[in-house]
N, C-alpha and C positions, 0 to 999 in steps of 0.2 A: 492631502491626507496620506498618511504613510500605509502599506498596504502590511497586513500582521499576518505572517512566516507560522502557517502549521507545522510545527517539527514533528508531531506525532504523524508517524505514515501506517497506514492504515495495509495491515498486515494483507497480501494476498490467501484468498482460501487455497486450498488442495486442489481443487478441480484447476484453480487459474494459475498453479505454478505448473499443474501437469501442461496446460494448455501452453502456458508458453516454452516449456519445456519440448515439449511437442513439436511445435511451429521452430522452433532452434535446430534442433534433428531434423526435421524435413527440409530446412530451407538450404539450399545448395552453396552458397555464399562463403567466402572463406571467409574464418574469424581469426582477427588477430588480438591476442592476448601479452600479458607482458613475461609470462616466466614459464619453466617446466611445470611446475605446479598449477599452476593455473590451465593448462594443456589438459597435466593428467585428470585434473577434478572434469574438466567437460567429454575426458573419455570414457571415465567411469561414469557418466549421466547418459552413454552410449552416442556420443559426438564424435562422427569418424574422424581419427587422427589426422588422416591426410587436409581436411579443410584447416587446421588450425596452425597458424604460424607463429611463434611464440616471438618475440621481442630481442633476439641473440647476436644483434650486429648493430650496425649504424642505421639511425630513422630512415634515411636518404636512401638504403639500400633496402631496407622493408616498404619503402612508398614504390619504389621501381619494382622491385620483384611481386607485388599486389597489382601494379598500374598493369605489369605484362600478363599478368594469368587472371585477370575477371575485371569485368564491369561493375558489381555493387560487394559491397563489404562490410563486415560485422564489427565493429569494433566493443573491445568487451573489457579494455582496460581497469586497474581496479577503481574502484569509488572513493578513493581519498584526492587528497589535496594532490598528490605527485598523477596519480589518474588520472583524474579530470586536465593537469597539463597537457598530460602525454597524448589523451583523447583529444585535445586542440590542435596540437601540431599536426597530427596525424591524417585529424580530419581536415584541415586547411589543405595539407602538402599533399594528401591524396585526391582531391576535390580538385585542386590545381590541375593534376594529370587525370583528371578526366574518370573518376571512379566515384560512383554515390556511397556514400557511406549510410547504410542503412541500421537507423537510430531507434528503430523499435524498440530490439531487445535490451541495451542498456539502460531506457527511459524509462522501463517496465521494472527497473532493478531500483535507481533512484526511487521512481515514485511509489515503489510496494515494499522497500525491502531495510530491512537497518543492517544491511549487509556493507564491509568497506573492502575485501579482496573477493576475486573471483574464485580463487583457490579454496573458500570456503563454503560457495556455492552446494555444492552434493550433501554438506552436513545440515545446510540450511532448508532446504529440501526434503531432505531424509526427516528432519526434527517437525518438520510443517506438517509433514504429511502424516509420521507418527500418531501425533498428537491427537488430532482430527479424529484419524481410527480408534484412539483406545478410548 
């Protein structure tokens, strides 16, 4: 029996994006993202710059420069089809060298969000949380 694909994602409340917003800023982990953009939206969410490493050279050269400066990593690529690639190689060829990739907070995004760039994150946030208040 074929198993039936809820597309409707069940929007996160305000309490539970602060919450994982939260838990994002405190966790120490570098995050790697794919562009400037996507950088600056998790600096204005207050994500110190220095953890995130954006995507500006060859994979091969972003898996080694992650393998040598930490043990566990964020991966935060965006949610589309070229995303989810990008998070496979990433996670494969970082996992290879010996780094967990810690799949919280993008599994938090899939499954609560109809969000598909990271770079739109602070507006989606901002809107969530808006709303809620007024």
């Amino acid at each position: 029996m074929a198993r039936e694909i809820d597309h409707q994602k069940k929007e996160p409340t305000p309490q539970e994006l602060e919450s994982w917003l939260d838990a994002l800023i405190d966790d120490n982990a570098l995050i790697v993202v794919e562009g400037k953009r996507d950088k600056l939206a998790l600096v204005e969410l207050g994500i110190d710059k220095q953890r995130i490493v954006t995507i500006n050279k060859p994979l091969f050269a972003i898996v080694e420069f992650v393998a040598e400066n930490c043990k566990r990593v964020i991966l935060l690529t965006d949610l589309d089809k070229e995303g989810r690639k990008l998070y496979h190689v990433l996670k494969r060829d970082l996992v290879n060298h010996g780094v967990k990739v810690d799949m919280f907070f993008r599994a938090f995004l899939i499954k609560n969000t109809s969000l598909c760039c990271i770079e739109g994150l602070k507006q989606y946030i901002r809107r969530r949380t808006q709303s809620d208040s007024s």
